[in-house]
C-alpha angles and dihedrals in degrees: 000000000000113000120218130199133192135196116208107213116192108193130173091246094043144282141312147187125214117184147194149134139259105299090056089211097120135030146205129211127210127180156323097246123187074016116214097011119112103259091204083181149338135200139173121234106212090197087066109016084229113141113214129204132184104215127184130197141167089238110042095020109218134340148158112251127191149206138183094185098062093273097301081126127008122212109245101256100234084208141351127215127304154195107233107254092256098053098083095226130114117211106242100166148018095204088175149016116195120187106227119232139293088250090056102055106202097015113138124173129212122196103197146181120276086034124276142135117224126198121211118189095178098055091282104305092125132028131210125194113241089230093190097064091036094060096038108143095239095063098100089068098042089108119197115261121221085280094050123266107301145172098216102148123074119172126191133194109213102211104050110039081195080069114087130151120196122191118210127189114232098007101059131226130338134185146201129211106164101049097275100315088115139000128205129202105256098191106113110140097016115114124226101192100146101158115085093249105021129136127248113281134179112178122177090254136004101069105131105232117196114195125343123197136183128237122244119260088356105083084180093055109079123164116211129195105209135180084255108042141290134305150180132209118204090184104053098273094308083117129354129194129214116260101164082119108158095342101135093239138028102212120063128138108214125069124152123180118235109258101236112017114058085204098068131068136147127211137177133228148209126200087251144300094297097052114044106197129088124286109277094009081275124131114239134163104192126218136201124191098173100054095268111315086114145027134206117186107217115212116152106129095016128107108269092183133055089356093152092158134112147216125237118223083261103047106110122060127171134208128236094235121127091262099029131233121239123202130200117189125190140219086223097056107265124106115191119205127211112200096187107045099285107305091116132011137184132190126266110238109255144067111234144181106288098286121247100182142348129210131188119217116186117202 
């Protein structure tokens, strides 16, 4: 059986396809798709084969488009979401689109700006409000980040569809237990200091997260890159722990667990939130395999002079393969791709948009 990956590549200008086997030494690149709309984000639902992307223009605002060919065409969307009309709010983003479970045929999720969560049952033809977590009382003090107030992160435990995590940024972390019906902060031990110079602070909303992963086979273990470090929770968000030990910077946007070993999981930084590229102008991706007791920057492949580019929150992706695939894209246009777990990387070939987001389907 030949084995496929692809790598989903969002970027501000469309979308675009790059492809190989299993050995991961050469690519192809198809596209642009939905060519010169913002692809905030694109991911693939194995239930239904159906590929989903949150696209954004000036024209048409944002919608989920889809596709059932591997994005060669993508089906018209006949509406995105919405705010209903007496809500007062205008739609600006979709930030992510997560496929529901296996147990929850035709559910689709929808982080969006200004943050909400929305909820499809039909494959994402049509979109609900979650009304509970919109009208959580601590809402009025959820405050934009530098990227707009926006729900980006959606976290889903695959045993217990009750189960369901949402990052905010800025409002923090939030949890259901109950399927929806309520929703409870989930920020204790995570700082909010913003401000160069600022004490430690850790009220009960308002950290920015900015991407928050599970770990594989541990749906209570979930890793979150924050403004302000990195963290685990061993207890499904109810409390985290830092865990930015000896890593060069406390703010970065990307982090993706590694698909088979919770221990391991690799994140990218920035020097802080005023200057958006990466410590020392050297290219890193970091790598834990102990949970986060220690951290190994991984470098070899990557530009080591001059590198003043960033990651976005969804910036790394990893393959399924036995010795998984890890992918690094750019806000500058190039998207780096590790074939053995990070230890070496080499360049796709091929210069694209600045990248929003990148995403691995094995096959």
């Amino acid at each position: 059986m030949n084995i496929q990956v692809m790598v989903l590549v969002g970027t501000r200008k469309g979308a675009f396809v790059a492809e190989s086997d299993a050995a991961r030494r050469r690519w192809q690149v198809r596209g642009p798709y939905l060519a010169g709309q913002n692809v905030m984000h694109m991911s693939y639902d194995p239930r239904t084969g159906i590929l989903f992307a949150a696209a954004w223009d000036w024209w048409f605002g944002s919608r989920v488009y889809r596709s059932t060919d591997f994005g060669r065409t993508w089906e018209e969307p006949a509406a995105g979401p919405a705010f209903p009309a007496d809500s007062g709010e205008k739609l600006e983003k979709v930030w992510h689109v997560e496929p529901g479970r296996p147990q929850e045929p035709g559910v689709v999720y929808a982080g969006v700006e200004p943050a909400a969560l929305f909820k499809s049952t039909d494959d994402g033809q049509t979109w609900q409000l979650v009304e509970s977590l919109h009208s959580h009382p601590s809402r009025k003090e959820w405050q934009p980040s530098a990227g707009g107030l926006a729900l980006h992160s959606v976290v889903l435990d695959p045993l217990d569809t009750k189960k369901i995590g949402a990052g905010v940024s800025a409002g923090g972390y939030f949890r259901t237990l109950d399927g929806a019906k309520t929703w409870h902060a989930a920020n204790k031990g995570v700082r909010a200091n913003f401000m160069p110079d600022q004490p430690p602070v850790y009220p009960e909303v308002g950290q920015c997260v900015h991407h928050v992963a599970m770990a594989a086979g541990k749906p209570d273990r979930v890793y979150q890159q924050n403004h302000c470090g990195v963290y685990r929770s061993d207890d499904g968000g109810a409390s985290w722990r830092e865990i930015t030990g000896e890593l060069p910077s406390d703010w970065g946007h990307a982090m993706v667990a590694h698909p088979f070993d919770p221990d391991t999981v690799y994140v990218c930084l920035g020097v802080s939130g005023y200057q958006h590229w990466m410590p020392r102008a050297r290219m890193a991706v970091y790598r834990t395999r102990d949970g986060g007791q220690s951290w190994q920057a991984l470098t070899k492949g990557l530009p080591q002079r001059k590198a003043y580019l960033n990651l976005m929150r969804e910036g790394l992706a990893a393959d399924t393969l036995d010795s998984p695939g890890v992918y690094a894209g750019a806000n500058t246009g190039q998207l780096y791709h590790s074939p053995d777990e990070g230890e070496t990387w080499r360049a796709i070939p091929a210069l694209f948009p600045p990248i929003n987001s990148v995403g691995a389907i094995t096959r």
